[in-house]
N, CA, C and O atoms as a Maestro MAE file, in Angstrom:
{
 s_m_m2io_version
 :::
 2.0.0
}

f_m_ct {
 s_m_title
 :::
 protein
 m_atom[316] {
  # First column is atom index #
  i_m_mmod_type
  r_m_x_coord
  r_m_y_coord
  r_m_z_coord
  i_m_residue_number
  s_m_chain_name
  s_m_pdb_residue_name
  s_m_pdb_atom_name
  i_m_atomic_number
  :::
  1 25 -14.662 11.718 -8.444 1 A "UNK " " N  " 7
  2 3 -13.226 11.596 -8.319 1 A "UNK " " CA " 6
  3 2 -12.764 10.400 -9.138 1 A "UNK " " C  " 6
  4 15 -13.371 9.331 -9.072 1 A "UNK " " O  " 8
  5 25 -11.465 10.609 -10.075 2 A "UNK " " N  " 7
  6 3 -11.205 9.658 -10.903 2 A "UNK " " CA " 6
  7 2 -10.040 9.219 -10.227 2 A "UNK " " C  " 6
  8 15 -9.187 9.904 -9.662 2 A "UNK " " O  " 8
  9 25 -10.154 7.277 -10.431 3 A "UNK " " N  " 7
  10 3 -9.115 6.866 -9.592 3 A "UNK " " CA " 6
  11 2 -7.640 6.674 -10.011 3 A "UNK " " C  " 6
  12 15 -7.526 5.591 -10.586 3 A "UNK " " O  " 8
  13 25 -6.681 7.224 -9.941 4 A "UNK " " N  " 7
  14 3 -5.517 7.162 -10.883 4 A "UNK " " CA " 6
  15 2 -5.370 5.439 -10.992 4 A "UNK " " C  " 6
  16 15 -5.959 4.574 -10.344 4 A "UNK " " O  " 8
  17 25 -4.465 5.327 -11.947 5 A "UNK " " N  " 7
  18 3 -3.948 3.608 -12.629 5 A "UNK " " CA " 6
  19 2 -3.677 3.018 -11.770 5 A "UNK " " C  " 6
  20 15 -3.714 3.572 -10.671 5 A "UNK " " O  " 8
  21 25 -3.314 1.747 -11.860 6 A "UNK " " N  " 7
  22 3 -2.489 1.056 -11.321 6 A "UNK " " CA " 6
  23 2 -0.919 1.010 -12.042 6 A "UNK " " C  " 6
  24 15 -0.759 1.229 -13.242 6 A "UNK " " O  " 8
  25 25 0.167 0.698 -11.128 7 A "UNK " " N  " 7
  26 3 1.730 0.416 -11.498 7 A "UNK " " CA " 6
  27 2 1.809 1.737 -11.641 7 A "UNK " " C  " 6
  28 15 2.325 1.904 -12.746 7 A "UNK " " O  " 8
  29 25 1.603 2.726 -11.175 8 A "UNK " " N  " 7
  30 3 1.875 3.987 -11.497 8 A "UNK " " CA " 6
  31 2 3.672 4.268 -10.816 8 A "UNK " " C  " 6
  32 15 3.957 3.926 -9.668 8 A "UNK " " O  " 8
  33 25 4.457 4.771 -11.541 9 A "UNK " " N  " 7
  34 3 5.656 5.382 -11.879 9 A "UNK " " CA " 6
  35 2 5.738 6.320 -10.279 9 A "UNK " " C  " 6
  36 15 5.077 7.356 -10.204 9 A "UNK " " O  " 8
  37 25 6.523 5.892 -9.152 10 A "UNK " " N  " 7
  38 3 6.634 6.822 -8.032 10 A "UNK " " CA " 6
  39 2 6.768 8.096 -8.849 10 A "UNK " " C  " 6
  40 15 5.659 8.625 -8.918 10 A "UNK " " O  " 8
  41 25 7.443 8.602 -9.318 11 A "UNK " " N  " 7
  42 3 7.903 9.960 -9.669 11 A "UNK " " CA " 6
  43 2 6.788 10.806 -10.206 11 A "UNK " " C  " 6
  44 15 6.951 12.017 -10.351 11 A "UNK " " O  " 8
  45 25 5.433 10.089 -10.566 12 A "UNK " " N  " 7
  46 3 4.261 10.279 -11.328 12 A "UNK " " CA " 6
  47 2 3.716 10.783 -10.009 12 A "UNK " " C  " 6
  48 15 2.985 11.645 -10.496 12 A "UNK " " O  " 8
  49 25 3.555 10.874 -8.937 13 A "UNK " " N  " 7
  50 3 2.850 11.148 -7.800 13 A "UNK " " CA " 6
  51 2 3.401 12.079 -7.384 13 A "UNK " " C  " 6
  52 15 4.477 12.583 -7.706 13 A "UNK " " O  " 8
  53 25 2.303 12.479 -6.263 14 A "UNK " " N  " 7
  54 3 2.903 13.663 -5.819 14 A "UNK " " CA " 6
  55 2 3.940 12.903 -4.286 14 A "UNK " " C  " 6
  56 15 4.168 11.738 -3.963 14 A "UNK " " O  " 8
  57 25 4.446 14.603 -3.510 15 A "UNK " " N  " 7
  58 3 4.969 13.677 -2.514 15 A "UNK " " CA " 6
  59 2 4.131 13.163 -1.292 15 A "UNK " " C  " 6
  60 15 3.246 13.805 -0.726 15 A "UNK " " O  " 8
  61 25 4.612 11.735 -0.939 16 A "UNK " " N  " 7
  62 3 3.517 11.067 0.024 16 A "UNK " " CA " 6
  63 2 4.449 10.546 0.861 16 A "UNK " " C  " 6
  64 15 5.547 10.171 0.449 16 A "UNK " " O  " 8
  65 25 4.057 10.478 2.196 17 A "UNK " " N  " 7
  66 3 4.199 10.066 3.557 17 A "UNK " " CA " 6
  67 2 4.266 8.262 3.458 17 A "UNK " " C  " 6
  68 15 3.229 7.599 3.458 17 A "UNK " " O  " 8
  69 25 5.202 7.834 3.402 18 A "UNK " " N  " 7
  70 3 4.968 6.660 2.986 18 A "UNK " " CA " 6
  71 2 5.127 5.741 4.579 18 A "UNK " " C  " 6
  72 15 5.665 6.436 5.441 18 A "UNK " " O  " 8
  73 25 4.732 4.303 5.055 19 A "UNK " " N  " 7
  74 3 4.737 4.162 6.189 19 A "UNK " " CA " 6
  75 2 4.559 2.435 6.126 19 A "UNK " " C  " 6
  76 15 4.012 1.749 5.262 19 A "UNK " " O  " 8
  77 25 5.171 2.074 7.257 20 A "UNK " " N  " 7
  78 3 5.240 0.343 6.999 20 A "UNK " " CA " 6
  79 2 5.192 -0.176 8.418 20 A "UNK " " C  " 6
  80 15 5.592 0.460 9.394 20 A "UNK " " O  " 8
  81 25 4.827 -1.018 8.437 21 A "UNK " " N  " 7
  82 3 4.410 -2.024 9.923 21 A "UNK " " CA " 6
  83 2 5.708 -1.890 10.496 21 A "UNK " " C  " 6
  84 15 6.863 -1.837 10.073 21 A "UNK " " O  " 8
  85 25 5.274 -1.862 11.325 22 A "UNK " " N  " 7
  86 3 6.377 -1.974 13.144 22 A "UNK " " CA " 6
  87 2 6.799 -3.727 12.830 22 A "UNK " " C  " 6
  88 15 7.949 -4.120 13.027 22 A "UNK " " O  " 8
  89 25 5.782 -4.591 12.366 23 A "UNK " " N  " 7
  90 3 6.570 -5.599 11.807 23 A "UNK " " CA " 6
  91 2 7.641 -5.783 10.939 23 A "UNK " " C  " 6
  92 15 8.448 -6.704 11.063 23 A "UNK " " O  " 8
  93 25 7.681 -4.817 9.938 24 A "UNK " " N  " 7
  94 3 8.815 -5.377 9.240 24 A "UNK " " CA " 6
  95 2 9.874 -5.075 9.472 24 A "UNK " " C  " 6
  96 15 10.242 -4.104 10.133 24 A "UNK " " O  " 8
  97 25 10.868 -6.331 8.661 25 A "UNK " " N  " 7
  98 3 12.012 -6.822 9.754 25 A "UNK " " CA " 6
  99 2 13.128 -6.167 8.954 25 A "UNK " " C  " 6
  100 15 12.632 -5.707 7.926 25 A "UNK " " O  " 8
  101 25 14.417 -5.943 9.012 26 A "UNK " " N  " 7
  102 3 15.754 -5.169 8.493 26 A "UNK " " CA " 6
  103 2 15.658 -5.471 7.042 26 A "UNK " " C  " 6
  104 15 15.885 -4.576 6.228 26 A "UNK " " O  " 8
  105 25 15.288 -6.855 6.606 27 A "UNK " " N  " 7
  106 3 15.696 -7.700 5.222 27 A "UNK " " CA " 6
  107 2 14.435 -6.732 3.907 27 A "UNK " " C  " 6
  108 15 14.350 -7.006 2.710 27 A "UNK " " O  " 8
  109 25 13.770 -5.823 4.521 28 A "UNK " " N  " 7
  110 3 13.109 -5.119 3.943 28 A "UNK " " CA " 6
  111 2 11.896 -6.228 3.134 28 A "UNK " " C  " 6
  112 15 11.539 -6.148 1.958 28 A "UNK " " O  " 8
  113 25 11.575 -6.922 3.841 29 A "UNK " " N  " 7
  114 3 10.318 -7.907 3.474 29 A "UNK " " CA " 6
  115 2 9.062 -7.389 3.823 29 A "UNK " " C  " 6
  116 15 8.221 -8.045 4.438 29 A "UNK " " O  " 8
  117 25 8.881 -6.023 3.381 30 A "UNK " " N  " 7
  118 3 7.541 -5.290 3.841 30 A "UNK " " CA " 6
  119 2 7.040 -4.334 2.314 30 A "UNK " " C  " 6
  120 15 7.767 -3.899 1.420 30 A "UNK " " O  " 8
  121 25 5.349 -4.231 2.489 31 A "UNK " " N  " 7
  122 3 5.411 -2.910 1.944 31 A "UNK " " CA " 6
  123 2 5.270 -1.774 2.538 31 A "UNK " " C  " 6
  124 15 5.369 -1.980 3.747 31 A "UNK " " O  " 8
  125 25 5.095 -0.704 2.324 32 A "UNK " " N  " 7
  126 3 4.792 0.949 2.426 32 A "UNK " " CA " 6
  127 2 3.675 1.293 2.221 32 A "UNK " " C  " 6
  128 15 3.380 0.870 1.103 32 A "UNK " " O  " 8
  129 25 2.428 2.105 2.878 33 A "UNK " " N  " 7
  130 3 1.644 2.810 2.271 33 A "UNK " " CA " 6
  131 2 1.423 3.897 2.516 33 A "UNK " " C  " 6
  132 15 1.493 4.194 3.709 33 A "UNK " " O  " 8
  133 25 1.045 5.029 1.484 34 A "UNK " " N  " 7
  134 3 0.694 6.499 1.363 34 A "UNK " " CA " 6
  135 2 -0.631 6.767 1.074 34 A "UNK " " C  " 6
  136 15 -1.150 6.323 0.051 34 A "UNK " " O  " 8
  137 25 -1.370 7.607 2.055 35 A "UNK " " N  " 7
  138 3 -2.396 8.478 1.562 35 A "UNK " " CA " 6
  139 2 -1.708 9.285 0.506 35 A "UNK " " C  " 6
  140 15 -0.506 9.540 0.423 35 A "UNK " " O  " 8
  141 25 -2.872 9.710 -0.439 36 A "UNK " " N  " 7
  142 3 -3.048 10.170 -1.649 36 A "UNK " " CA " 6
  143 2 -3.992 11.722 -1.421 36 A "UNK " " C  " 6
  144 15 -5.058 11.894 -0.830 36 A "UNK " " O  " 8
  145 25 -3.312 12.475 -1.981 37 A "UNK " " N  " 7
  146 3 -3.764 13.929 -1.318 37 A "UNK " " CA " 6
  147 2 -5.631 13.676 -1.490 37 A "UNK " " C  " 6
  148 15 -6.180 12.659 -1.912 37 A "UNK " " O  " 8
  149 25 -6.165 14.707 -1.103 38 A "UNK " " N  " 7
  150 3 -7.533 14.504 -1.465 38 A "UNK " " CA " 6
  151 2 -8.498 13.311 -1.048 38 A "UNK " " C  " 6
  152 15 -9.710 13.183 -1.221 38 A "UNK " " O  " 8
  153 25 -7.658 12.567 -0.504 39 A "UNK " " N  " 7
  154 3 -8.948 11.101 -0.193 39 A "UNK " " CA " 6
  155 2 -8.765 10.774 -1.233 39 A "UNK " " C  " 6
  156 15 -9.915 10.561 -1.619 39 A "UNK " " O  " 8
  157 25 -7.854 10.465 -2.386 40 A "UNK " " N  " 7
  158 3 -7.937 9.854 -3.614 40 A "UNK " " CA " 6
  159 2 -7.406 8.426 -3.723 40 A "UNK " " C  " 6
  160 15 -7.408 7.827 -4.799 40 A "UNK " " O  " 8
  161 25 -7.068 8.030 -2.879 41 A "UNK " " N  " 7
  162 3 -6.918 6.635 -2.327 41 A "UNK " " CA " 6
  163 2 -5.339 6.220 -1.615 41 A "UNK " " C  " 6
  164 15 -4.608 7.025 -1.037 41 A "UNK " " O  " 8
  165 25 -5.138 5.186 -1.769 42 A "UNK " " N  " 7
  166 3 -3.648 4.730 -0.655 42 A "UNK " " CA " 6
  167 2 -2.978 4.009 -1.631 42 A "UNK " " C  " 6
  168 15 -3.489 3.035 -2.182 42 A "UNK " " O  " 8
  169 25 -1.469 4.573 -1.973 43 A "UNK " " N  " 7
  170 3 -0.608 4.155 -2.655 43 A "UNK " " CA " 6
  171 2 -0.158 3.033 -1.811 43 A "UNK " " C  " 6
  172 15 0.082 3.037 -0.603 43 A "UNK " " O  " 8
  173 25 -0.096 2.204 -2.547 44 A "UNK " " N  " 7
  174 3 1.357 0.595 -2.316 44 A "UNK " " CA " 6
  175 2 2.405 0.693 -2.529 44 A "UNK " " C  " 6
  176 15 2.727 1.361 -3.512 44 A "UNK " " O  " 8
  177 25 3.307 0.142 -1.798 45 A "UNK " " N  " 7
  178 3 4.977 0.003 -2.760 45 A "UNK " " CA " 6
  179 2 5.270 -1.185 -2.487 45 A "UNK " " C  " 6
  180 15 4.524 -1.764 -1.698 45 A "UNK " " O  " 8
  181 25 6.396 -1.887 -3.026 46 A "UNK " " N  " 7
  182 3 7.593 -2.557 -2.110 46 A "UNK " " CA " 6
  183 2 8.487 -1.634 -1.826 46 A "UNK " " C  " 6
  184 15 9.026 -0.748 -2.490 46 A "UNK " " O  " 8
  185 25 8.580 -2.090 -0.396 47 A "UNK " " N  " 7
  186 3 9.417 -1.665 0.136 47 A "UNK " " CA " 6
  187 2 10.746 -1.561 -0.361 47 A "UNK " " C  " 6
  188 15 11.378 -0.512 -0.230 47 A "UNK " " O  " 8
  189 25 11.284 -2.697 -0.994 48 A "UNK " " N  " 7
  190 3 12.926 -2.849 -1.496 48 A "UNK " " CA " 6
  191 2 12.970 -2.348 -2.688 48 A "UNK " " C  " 6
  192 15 14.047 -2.397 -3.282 48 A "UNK " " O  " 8
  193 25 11.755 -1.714 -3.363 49 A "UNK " " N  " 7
  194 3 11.980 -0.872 -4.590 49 A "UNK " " CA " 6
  195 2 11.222 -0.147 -4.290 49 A "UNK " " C  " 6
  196 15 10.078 -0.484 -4.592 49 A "UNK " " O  " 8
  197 25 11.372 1.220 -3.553 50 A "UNK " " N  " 7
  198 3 10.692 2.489 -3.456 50 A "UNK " " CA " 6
  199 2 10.769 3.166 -4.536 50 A "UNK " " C  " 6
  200 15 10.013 4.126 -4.685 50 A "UNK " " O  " 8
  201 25 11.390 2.931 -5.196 51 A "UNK " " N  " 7
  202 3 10.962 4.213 -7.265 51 A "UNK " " CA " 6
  203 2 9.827 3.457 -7.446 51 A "UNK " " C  " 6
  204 15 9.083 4.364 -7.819 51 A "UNK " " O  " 8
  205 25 9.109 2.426 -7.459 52 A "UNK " " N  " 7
  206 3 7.816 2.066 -8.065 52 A "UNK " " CA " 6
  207 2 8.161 0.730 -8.607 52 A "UNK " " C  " 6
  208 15 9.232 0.134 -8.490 52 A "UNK " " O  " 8
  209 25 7.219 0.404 -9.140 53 A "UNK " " N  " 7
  210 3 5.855 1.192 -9.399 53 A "UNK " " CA " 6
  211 2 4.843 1.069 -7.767 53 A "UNK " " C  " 6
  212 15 5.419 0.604 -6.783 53 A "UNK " " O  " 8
  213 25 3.591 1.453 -7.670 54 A "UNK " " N  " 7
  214 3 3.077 1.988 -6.677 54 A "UNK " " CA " 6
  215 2 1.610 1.136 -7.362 54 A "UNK " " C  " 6
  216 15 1.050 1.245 -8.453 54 A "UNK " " O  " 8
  217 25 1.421 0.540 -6.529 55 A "UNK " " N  " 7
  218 3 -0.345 0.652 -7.096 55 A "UNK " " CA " 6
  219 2 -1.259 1.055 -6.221 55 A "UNK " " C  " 6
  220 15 -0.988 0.955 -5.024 55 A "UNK " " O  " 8
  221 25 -2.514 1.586 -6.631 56 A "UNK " " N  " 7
  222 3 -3.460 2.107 -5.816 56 A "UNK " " CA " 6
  223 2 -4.698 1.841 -5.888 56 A "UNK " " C  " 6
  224 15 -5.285 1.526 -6.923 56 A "UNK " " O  " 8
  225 25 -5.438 2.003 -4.220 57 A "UNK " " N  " 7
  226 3 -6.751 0.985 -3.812 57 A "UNK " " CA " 6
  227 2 -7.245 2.623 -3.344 57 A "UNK " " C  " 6
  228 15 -6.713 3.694 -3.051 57 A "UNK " " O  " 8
  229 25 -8.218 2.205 -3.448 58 A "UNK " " N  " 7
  230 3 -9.411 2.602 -2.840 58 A "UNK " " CA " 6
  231 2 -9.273 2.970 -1.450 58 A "UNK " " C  " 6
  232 15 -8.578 2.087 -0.947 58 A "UNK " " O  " 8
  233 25 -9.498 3.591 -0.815 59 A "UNK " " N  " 7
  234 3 -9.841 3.827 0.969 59 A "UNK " " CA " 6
  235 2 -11.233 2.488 0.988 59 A "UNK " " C  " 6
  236 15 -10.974 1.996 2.087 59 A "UNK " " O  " 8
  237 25 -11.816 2.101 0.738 60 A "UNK " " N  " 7
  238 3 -13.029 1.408 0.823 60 A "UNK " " CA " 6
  239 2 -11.970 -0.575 0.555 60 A "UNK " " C  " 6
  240 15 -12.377 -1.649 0.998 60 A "UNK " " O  " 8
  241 25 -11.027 -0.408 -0.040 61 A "UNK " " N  " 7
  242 3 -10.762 -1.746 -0.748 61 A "UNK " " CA " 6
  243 2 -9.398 -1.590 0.523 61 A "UNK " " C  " 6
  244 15 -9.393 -2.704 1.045 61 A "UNK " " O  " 8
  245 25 -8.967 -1.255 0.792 62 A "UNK " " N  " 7
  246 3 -7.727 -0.844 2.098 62 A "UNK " " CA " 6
  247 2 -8.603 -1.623 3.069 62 A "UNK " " C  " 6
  248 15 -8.530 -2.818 3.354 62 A "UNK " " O  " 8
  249 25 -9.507 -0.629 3.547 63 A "UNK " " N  " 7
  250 3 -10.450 -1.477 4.657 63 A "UNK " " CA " 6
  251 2 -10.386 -2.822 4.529 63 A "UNK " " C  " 6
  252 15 -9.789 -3.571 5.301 63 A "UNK " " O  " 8
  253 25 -11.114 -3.202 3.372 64 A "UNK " " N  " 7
  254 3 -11.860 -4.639 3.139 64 A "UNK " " CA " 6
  255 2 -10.423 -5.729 3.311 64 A "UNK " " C  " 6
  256 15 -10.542 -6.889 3.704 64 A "UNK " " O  " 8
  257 25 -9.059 -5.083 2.927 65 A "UNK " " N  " 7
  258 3 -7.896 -6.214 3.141 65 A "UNK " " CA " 6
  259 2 -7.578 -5.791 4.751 65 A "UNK " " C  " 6
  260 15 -7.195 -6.830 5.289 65 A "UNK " " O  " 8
  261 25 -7.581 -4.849 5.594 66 A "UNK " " N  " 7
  262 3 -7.376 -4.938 6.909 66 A "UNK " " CA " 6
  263 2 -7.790 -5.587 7.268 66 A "UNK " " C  " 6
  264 15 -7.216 -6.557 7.764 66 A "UNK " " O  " 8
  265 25 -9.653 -5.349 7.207 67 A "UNK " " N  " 7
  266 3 -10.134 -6.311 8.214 67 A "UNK " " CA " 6
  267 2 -10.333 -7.233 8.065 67 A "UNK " " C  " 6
  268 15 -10.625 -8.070 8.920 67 A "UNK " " O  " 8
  269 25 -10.219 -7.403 6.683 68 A "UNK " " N  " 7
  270 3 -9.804 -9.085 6.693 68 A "UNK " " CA " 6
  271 2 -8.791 -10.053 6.813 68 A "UNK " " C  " 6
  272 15 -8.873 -11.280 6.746 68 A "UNK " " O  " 8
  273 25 -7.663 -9.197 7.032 69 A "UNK " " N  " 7
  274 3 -6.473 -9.551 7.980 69 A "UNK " " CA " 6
  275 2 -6.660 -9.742 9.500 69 A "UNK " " C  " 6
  276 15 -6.288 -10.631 10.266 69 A "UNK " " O  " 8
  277 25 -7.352 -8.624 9.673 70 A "UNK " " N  " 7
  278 3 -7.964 -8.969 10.784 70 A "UNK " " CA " 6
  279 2 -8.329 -10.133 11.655 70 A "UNK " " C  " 6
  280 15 -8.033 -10.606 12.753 70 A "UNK " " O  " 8
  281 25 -9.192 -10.387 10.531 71 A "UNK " " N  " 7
  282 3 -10.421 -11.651 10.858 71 A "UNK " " CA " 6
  283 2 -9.350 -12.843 10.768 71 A "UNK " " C  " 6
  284 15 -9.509 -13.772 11.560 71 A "UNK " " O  " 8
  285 25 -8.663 -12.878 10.195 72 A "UNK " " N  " 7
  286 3 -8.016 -14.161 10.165 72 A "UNK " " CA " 6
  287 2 -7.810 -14.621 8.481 72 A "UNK " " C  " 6
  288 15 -7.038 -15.489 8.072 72 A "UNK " " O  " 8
  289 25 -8.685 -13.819 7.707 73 A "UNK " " N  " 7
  290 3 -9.377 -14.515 6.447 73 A "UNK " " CA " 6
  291 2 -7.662 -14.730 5.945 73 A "UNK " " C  " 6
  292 15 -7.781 -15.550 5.035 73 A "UNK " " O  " 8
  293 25 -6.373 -14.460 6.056 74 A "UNK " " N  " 7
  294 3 -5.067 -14.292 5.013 74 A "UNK " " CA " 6
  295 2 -4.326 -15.629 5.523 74 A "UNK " " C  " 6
  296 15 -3.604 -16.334 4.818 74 A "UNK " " O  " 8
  297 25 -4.677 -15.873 7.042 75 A "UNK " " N  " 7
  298 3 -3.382 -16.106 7.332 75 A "UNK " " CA " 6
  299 2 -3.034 -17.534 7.065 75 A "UNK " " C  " 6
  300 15 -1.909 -17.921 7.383 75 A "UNK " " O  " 8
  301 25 -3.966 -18.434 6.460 76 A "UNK " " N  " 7
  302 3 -3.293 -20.243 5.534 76 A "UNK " " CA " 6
  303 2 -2.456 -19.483 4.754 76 A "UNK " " C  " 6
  304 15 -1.844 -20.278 4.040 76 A "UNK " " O  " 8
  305 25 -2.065 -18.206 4.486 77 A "UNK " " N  " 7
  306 3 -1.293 -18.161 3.540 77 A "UNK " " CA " 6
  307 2 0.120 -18.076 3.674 77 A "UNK " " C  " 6
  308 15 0.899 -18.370 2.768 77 A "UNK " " O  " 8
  309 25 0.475 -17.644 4.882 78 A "UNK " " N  " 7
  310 3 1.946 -17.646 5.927 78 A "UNK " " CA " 6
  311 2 2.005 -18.715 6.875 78 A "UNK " " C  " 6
  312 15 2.804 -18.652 7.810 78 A "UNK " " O  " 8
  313 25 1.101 -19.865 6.701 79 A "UNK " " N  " 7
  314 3 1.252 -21.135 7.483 79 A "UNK " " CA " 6
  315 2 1.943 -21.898 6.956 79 A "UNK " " C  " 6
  316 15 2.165 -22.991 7.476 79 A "UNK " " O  " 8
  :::
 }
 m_bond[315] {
  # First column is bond index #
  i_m_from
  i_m_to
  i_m_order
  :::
  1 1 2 1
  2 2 3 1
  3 3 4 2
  4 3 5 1
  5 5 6 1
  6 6 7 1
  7 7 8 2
  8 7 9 1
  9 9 10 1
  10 10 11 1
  11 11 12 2
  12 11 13 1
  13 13 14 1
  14 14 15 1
  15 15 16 2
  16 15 17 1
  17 17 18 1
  18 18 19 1
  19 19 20 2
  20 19 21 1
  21 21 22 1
  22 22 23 1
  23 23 24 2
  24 23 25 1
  25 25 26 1
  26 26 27 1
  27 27 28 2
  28 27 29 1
  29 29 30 1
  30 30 31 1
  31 31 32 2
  32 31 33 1
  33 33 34 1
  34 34 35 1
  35 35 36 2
  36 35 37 1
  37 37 38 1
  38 38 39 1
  39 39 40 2
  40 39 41 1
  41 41 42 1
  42 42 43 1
  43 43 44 2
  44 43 45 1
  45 45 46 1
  46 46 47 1
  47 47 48 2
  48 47 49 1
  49 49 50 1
  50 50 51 1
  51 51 52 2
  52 51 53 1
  53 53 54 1
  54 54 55 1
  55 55 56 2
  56 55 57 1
  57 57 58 1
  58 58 59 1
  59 59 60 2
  60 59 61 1
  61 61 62 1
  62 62 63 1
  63 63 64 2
  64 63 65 1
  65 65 66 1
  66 66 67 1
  67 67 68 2
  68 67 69 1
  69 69 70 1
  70 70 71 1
  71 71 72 2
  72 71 73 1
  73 73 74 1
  74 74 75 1
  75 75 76 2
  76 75 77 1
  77 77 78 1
  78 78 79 1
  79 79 80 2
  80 79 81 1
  81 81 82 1
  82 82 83 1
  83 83 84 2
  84 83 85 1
  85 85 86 1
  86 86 87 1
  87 87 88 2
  88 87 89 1
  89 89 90 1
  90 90 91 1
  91 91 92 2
  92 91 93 1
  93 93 94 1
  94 94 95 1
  95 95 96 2
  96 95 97 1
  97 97 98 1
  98 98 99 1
  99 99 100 2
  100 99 101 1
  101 101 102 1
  102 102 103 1
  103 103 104 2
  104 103 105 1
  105 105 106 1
  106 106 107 1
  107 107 108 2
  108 107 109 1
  109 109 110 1
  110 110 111 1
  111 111 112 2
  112 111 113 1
  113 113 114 1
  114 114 115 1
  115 115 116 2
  116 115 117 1
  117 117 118 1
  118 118 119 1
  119 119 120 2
  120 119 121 1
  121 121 122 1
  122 122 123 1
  123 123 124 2
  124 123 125 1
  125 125 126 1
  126 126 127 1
  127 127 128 2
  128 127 129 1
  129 129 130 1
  130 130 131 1
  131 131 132 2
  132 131 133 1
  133 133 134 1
  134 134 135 1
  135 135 136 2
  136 135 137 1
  137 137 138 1
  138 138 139 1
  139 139 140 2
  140 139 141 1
  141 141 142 1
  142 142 143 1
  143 143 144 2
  144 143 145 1
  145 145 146 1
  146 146 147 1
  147 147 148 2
  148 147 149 1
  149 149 150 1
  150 150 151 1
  151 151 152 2
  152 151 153 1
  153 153 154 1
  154 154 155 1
  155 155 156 2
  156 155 157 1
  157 157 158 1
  158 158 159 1
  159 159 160 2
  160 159 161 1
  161 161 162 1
  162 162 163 1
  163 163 164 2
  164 163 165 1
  165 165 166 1
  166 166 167 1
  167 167 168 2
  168 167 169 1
  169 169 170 1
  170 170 171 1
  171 171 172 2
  172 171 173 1
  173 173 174 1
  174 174 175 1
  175 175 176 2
  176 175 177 1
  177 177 178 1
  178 178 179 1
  179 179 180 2
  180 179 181 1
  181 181 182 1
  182 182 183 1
  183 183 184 2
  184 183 185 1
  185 185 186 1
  186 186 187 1
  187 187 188 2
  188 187 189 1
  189 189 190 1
  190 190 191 1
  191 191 192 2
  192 191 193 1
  193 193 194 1
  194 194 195 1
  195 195 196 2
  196 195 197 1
  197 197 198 1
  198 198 199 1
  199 199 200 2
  200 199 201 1
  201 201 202 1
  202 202 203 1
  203 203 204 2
  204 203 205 1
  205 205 206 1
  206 206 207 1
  207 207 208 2
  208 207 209 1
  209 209 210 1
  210 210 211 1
  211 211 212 2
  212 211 213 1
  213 213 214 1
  214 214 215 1
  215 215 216 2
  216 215 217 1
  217 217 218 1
  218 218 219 1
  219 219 220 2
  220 219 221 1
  221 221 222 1
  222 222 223 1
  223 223 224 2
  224 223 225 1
  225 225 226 1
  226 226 227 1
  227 227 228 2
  228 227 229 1
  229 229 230 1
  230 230 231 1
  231 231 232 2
  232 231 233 1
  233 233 234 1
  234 234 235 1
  235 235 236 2
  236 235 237 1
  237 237 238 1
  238 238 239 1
  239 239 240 2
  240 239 241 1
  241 241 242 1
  242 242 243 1
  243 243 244 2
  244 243 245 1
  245 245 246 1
  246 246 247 1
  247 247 248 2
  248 247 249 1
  249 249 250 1
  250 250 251 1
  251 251 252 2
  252 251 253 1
  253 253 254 1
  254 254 255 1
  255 255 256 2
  256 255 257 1
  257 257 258 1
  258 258 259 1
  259 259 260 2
  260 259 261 1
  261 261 262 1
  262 262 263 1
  263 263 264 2
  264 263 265 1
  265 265 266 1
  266 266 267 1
  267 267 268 2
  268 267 269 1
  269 269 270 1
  270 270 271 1
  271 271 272 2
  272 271 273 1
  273 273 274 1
  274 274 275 1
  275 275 276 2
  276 275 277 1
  277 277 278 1
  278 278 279 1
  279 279 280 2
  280 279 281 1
  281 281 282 1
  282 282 283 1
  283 283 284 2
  284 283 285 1
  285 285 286 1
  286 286 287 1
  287 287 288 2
  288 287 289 1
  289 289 290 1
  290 290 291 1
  291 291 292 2
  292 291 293 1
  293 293 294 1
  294 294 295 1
  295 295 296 2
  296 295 297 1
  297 297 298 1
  298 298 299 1
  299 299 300 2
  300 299 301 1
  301 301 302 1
  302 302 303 1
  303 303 304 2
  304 303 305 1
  305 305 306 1
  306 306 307 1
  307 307 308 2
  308 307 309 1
  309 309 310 1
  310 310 311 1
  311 311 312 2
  312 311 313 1
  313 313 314 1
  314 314 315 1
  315 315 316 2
  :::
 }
}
């Protein structure tokens, strides 16, 4: 399976279910993410510009930033 680009053009995709934390707040300070038909990985957005561009990870590289949100490993960065 070949992994499409990165900054890819919303309109370049097919249509996707796009979805954002129960955290984010009205001021649209969030992103969005979409499965990618096929297991072909999980589109990104910003949120405050849904036309794109979109970049895309891996199902394997998704994980590795959850749980390392998880763990704690992000958060000196919102302190």
């Amino acid at each position: 399976m070949q992994q499409p680009p990165n900054g890819v053009p919303i309109p370049q995709l097919p249509p996707l279910t796009w979805l954002k934390s129960r955290r984010s707040n009205p001021s649209g300070n969030c992103v969005e993410l979409a499965e990618l038909p096929g297991g072909a990985g999980i589109a990104v957005r910003n949120s405050r510009h849904p036309e794109g561009p979109a970049l895309i990870y891996t199902v394997d590289e998704i994980a590795a930033f959850v749980l390392g949100a998880r763990d704690g490993d992000f958060d000196h960065l919102i302190n």
